[in-house]
BASELUM-93419 format. One line per 3 residues: number of its first residue (from 1); for each residue x, y, z of C-alpha. Coordinates in steps of 0.25 Angstrom, whole numbers, plus 5000, padded with zeros to 4 digits. Layout:
residues N
NUM) X/Y/Z | ...
***
This chain:
residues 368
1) 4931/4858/5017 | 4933/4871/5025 | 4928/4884/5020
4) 4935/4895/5018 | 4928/4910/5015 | 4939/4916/5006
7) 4937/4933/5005 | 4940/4938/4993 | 4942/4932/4979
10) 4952/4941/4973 | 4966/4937/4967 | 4974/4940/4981
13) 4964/4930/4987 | 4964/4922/4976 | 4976/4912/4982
16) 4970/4909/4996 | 4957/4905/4987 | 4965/4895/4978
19) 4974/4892/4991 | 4961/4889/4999 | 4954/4880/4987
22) 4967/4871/4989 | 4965/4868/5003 | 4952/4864/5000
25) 4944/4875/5005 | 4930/4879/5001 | 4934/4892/4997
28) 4922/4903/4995 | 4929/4916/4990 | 4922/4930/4995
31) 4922/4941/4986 | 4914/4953/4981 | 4918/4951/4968
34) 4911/4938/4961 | 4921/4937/4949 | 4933/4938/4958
37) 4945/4928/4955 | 4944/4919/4969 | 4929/4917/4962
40) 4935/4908/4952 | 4943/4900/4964 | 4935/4899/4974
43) 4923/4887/4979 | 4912/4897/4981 | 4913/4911/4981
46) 4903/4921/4987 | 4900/4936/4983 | 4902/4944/4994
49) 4909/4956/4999 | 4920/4954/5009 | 4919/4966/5016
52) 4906/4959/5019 | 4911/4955/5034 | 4896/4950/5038
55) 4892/4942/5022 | 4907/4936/5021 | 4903/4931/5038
58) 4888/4926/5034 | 4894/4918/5023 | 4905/4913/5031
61) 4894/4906/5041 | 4889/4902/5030 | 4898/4895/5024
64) 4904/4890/5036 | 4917/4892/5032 | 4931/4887/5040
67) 4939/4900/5036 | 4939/4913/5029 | 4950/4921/5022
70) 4955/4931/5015 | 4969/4936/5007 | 4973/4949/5006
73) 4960/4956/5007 | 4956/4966/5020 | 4941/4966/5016
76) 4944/4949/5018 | 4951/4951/5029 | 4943/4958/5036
79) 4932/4950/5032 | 4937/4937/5034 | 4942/4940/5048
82) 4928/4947/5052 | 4922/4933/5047 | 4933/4924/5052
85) 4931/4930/5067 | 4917/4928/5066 | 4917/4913/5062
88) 4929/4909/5072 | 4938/4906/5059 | 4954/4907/5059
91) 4955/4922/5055 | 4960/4933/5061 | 4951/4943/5070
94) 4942/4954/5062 | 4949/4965/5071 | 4961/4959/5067
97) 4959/4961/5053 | 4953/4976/5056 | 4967/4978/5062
100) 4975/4973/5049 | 4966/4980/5041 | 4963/4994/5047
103) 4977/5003/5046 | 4972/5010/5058 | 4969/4999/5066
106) 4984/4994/5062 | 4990/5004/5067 | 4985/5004/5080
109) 4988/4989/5083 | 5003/4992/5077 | 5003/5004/5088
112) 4999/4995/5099 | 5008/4983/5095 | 5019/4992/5096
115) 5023/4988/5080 | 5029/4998/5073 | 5021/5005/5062
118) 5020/5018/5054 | 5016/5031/5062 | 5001/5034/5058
121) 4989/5042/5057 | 4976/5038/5057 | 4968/5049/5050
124) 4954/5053/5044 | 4950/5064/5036 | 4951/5074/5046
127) 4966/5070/5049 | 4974/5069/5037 | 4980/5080/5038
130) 4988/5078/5053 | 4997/5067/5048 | 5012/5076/5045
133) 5023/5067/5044 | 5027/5063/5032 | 5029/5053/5021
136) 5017/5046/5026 | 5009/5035/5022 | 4993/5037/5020
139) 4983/5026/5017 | 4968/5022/5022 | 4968/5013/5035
142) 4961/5003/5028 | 4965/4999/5015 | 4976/4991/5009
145) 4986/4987/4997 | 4990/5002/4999 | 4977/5008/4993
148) 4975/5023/4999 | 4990/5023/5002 | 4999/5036/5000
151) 5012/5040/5004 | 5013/5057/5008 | 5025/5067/5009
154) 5016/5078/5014 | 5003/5081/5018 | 4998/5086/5005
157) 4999/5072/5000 | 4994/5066/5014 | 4979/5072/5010
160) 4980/5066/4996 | 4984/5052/5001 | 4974/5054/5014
163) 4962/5056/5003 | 4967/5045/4995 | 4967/5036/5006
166) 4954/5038/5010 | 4949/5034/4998 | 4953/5020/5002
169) 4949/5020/5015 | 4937/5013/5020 | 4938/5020/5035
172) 4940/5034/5032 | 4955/5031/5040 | 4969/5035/5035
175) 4983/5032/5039 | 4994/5039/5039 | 5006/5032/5042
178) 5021/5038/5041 | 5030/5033/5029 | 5039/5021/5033
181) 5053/5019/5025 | 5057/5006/5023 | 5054/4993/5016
184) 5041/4987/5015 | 5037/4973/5020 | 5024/4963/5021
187) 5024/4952/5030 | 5015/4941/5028 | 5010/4931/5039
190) 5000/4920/5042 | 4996/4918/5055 | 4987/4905/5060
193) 4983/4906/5076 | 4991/4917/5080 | 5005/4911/5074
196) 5011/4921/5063 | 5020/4917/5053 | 5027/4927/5042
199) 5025/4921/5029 | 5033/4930/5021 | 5039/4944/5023
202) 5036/4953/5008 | 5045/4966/5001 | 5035/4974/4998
205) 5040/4985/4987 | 5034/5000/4988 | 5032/5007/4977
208) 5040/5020/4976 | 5035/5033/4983 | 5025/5038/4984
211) 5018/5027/4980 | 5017/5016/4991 | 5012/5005/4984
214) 5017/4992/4985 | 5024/4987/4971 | 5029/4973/4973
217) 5030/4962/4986 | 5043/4952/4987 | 5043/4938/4997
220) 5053/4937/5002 | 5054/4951/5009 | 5067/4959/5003
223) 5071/4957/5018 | 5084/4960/5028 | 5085/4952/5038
226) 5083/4960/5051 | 5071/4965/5043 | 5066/4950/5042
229) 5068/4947/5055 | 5059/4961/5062 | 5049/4958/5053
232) 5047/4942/5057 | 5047/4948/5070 | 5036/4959/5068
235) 5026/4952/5062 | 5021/4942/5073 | 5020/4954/5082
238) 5011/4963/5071 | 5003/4949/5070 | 4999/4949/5082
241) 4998/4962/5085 | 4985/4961/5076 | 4981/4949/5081
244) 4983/4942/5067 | 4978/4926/5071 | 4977/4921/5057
247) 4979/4922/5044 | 4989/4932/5034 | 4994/4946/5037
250) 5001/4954/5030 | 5010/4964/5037 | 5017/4977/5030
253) 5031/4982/5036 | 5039/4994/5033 | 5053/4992/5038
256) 5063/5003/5039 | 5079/5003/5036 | 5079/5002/5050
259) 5072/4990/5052 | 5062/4998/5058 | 5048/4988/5055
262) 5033/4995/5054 | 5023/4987/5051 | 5013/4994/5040
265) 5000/4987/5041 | 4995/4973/5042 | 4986/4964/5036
268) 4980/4951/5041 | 4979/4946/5027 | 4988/4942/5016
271) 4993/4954/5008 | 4992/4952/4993 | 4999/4944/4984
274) 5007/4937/4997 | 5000/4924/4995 | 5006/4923/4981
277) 5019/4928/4984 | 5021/4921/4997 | 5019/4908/4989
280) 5030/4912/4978 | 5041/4914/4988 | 5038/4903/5000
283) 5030/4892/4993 | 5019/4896/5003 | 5005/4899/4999
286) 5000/4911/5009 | 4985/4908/5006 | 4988/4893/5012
289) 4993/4898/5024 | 4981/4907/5025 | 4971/4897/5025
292) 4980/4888/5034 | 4978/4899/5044 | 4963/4901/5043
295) 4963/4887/5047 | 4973/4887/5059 | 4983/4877/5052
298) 4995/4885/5048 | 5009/4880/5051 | 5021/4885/5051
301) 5025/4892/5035 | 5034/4882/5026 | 5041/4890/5015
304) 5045/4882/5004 | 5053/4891/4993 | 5059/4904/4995
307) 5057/4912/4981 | 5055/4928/4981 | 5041/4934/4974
310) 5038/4948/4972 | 5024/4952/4969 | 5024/4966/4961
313) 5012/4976/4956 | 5009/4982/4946 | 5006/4995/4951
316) 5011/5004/4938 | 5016/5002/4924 | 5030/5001/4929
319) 5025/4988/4936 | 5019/4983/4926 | 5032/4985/4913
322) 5038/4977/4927 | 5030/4968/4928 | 5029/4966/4912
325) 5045/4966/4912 | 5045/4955/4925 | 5038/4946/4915
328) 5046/4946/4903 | 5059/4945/4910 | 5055/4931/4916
331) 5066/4931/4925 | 5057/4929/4936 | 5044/4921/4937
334) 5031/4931/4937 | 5018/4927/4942 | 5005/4935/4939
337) 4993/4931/4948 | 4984/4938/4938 | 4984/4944/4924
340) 4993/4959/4925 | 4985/4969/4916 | 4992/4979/4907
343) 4997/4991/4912 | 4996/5006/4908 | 5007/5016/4910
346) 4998/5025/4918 | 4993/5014/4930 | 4998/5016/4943
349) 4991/5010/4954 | 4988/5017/4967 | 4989/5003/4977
352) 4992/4988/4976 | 4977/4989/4974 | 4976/4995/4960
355) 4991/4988/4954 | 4989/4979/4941 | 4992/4966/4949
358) 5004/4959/4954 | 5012/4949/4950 | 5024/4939/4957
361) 5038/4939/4952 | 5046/4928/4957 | 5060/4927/4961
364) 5072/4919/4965 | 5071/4910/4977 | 5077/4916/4989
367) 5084/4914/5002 | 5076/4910/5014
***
């Protein structure tokens, strides 16, 4: 029975644990937090820190393990990757998953792969004041689920967000990107020995300005055609770009009423909530695909139903009388991973992060 290290035991890694126990791997489950819900599921689980590159490794040669993973995590990534380098496993490099972690590294990679992106500034304390075009964006080099994020009309508000955004940051670096118009897409992939596949191309909604924060996720994408087609044709080169051999990524695009495409970060991961969604509309389990990377036996994707999923937030009390009104109307079936709590009239959160949950809202089937 092969071993797999699996980092992180929360509820967005809670699939590729119950994925991985029915392919009849040992799963051990990583995780600072000893009452986490992949506790319950997993073979053995170990208390340990994540972050912990150089424990999570000790224990991985103890173990002897035959793969290590992680979903929707950057600590795990990172983690994983650091380990998975080490022990000669099917992961992508450490450096590669510093590049898809680290904004500033990003950028610089997107600069010399001549992909379009956002003009940016890479500032500290001692710069924030030098950036003056605006709307702009401002968020911390190294976080995620738009934590840190602010959108600006002037410089006034460019030193508020700039101090916000250093209270996410781990690096003491900000970026300052200029303000993209146009819709928002993710892309998701798998990628097994160099070969990449798009798995499925995701809306995602933005919550009104000045707010920036993602609301809701639909597969399939709300999509032209000539949009489709530019963004299958991006992605391998942005793959490879980073040097992503295996496993999930998770790209971000904004695409302009001109069809003008820039790509706004990327992950070597699978973004949240995707395995589930992606399992809604395609009859194809993410997770599964995952694992069959890590042990260099994936071929070529099979869909086998075509039904739309949108994944939505609750990120207000607005959400919430939505989501409450979704429910009783029962025209379409909802599915809520996990327990949504009462909601006061005065919650707003300030990132994905901090929202009240999430749950799925299935849809007619649609055309291929």
């Amino acid at each position: 029975m092969k071993k797999i290290f699996i980092l992180g035991g929360g509820t967005l890694q809670l699939d590729l644990i119950l994925e991985a126990k029915k392919m009849f791997f040992h799963t051990v489950v990583l995780d600072m937090d000893k009452d986490c819900v992949g506790s319950k599921w997993c073979d053995e689980f170990l208390h340990i820190d994540i972050a912990d590159k150089e424990a999570v490794l000790q224990k991985a040669k103890e173990y002897k393990i035959d793969v290590i993973l992680t979903s929707a995590t950057e600590l795990g990534n990172l983690t994983s990757c650091y380990v998975g380098e080490k022990l000669g496993l099917n992961t992508n490099s450490y450096l590669c998953a510093k590049n898809t972690t680290d904004k500033t590294l990003m950028k610089d990679i997107l600069q010399k792969a001549n992909i379009k992106n956002p003009k940016y500034q890479i500032v500290d304390r001692s710069l924030k004041h030098s950036w003056d075009e605006f709307p702009c964006i401002v968020k911390p080099s190294d976080s995620s689920a738009g934590r840190g994020l602010s959108y600006c009309t002037d410089k006034k508000q460019l030193a508020v967000a700039f101090d916000k955004a250093m209270s996410y940051s781990s690096n003491g670096k900000i970026l300052i990107e200029e303000y993209i118009k146009g819709v928002q897409f993710s892309c998701e992939t798998i990628t097994c020995d160099n070969a990449h596949q798009i798995v499925a191309i995701n809306s995602e909604f933005i919550d009104d300005l000045p707010h920036i924060m993602e609301v809701s996720h639909t597969i399939p994408a709300d999509i032209d055609t000539i949009t489709k087609h530019l963004i299958k044709e991006i992605t391998p080169a942005i793959l490879s770009a980073f040097n992503i051999r295996y496993g999930a990524s998770h790209i971000e695009l904004r695409v302009t009423p001109e069809h003008e495409i820039y790509v706004i970060e990327i992950a070597s991961r699978t973004g949240g909530m995707r395995s589930e969604m992606i399992n809604f509309a395609y009859g194809i389990n993410y997770s599964q695909l995952l694992l069959l990377s890590s042990l260099n036996n994936l071929s070529k994707i099979r869909y086998s139903r075509y039904n739309s999923v949108r994944c939505n937030f609750i990120i207000d009390y607005n959400s919430y009388k939505e989501y409450l009104q979704i429910k009783e109307n029962k025209k379409n079936i909802v599915f809520e991973p996990f327990c949504i709590p009462q909601v006061s009239q005065e919650f707003k959160a300030e990132h994905i992060g901090e929202s009240k949950g999430y749950y799925f809202v299935l849809q007619a089937k649609v055309e291929r």
